[in-house]
N, C-alpha and C positions, 0 to 999 in steps of 0.2 A: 194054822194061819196060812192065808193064801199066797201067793206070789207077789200080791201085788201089796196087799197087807204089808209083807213083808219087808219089801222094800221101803214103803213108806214110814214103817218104824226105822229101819237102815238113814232112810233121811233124813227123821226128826233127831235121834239119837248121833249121827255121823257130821249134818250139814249145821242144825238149827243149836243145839244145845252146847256144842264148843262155842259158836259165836252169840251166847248169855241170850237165846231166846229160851228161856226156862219158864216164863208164866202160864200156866197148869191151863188158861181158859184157850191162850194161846196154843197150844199142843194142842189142845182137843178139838178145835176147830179144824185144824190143818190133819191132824189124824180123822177125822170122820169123812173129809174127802177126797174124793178117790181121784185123783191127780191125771189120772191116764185114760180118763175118760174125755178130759177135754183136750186133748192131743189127737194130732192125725196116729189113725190107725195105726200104721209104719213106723210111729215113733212111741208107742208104749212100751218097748223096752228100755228107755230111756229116760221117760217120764220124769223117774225122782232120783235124779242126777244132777249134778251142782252148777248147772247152766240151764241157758235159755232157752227155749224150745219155738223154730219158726212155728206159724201155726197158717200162715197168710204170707205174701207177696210184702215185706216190709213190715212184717207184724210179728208179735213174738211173745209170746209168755214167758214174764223173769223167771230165773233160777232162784229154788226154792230159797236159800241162805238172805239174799238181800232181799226179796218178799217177805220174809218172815221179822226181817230186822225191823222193815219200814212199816212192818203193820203194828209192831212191838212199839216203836217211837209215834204210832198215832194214837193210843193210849185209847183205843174204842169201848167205849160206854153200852151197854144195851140198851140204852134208850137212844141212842143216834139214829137216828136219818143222814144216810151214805152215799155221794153223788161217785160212782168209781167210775173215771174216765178213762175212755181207751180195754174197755172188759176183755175186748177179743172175742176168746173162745166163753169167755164163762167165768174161770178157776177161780182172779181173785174176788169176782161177786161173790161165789159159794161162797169161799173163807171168810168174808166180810158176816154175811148173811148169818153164818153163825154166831156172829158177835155181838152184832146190831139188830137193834127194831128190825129198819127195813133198808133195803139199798137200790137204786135207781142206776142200772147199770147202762153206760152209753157206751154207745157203741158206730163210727162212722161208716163202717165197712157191711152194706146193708146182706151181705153172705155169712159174716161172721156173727151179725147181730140174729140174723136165721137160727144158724148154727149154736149159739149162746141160747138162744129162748129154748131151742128141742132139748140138749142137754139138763140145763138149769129144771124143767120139764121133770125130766125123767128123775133125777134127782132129789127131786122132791122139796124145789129152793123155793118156799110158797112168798117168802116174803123178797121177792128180787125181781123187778120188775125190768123186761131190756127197751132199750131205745135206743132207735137207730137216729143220730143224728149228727151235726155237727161238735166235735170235741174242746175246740176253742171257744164255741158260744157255750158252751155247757146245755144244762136246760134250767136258765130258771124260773120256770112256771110250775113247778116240784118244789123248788126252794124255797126259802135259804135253806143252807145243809149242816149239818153239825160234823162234819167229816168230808173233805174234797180230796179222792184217795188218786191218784195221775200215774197210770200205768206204763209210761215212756219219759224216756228223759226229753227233756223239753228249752231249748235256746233260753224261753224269755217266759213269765208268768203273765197273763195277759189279765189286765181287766174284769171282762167278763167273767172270767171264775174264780178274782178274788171279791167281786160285788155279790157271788153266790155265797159265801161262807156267812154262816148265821152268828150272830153276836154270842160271844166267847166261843164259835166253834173254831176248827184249825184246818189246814190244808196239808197232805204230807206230795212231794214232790220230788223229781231230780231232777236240778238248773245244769244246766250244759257251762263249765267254766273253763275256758279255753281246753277245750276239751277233754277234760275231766270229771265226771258225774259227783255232785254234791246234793245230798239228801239236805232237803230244806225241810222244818218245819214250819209252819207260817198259820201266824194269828189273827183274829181279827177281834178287838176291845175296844169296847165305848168307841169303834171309830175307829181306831188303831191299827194299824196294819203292822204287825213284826216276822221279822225273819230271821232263823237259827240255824246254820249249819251242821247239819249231826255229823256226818262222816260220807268217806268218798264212797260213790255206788256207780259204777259200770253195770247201766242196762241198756237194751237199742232205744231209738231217739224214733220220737213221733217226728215224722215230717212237718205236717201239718201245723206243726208251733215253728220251724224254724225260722227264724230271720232271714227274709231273703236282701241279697246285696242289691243296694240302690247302684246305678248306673247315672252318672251325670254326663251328657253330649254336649 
């Protein structure tokens, strides 16, 4: 087994499987990919370590444990159509990609979204298409999605990417609650929009969603 193999079972077995991510499709997506490919070079010794990994200037790829929870509580179908906002470098399209149909990975950081297509490329992610765009408009002219996966914690859920989720699909998220990260599940039925608190998740925060302070003169 390789080094890096190796580590990545040390992950799954050390990080994922104490915190009840035991579903067998689950492992095997996150084991099939190779984690430290979409890291800066300098940092693949660290790769599959219980933290987040900068990857960009305010950008960052979650640590493996709460990725693995939130993709565990998105409850991904193979037949889903996957909007994963915020991709970064890649990582969790791959994981997705294995899971799902197909996944439409956005991306606003037009180096990173570069960067995302060459890896995902070599990879061999045939079914993950990247798009450099705006993160809070979403894209929905791909839509509706049967999965809106939000790779940063995020102040507020905005509109635009709850009008993307397709009738009985779900959104998984983390809401900025006075500054505390809560994994939201969030629905959308006949119409219906709900929301579910799973549990606390300390990941970095898109800017781009945050609430900016009104000024009154």
């Amino acid at each position: 087994m390789s080094d890096s193999a190796n580590a990545r079972q040390h992950m799954i077995d050390g990080q994922l499987r104490p915190n009840e991510v035991n579903d067998q499709t689950i492992i095997e997506a996150i084991s099939t990919v190779s984690r430290e490919k979409f890291v800066p070079k300098n940092l693949n010794a660290v790769a599959y370590h219980d933290d987040h990994i900068q990857v960009a200037p305010g950008r960052s790829i979650m640590g493996p444990m709460i990725f693995a929870k939130l993709i565990k509580a998105a409850n991904v179908k193979e037949s889903d159509l996957i909007l994963d906002v915020g991709c970064a470098t890649g990582y969790s399209s791959a994981v997705l990609g294995h899971l799902a149909e197909a996944v439409v990975a956005l991306e606003d950081d037009p180096d990173l979204a570069e960067a995302a297509t060459e890896v995902l490329a070599e990879e061999s992610c045939d079914n993950v298409a990247v798009v450099n765009g705006s993160l809070v408009a979403g894209l929905a002219a791909q839509g509706p999605y049967d999965l809106i996966f939000i790779n940063g914690m995020i102040d507020h859920l905005p509109d635009t990417l709850i009008d993307q989720i397709a009738e009985g699909g779900r959104l998984i998220c983390v809401l900025n609650n006075n500054g505390v990260g809560k994994a939201t599940y969030v629905t959308c039925d006949n119409g219906n929009v709900g929301k579910r608190v799973l549990f606390d998740a300390t990941i970095p925060a898109f800017d781009s969603f945050n609430l900016k302070e009104k000024f009154i003169f």
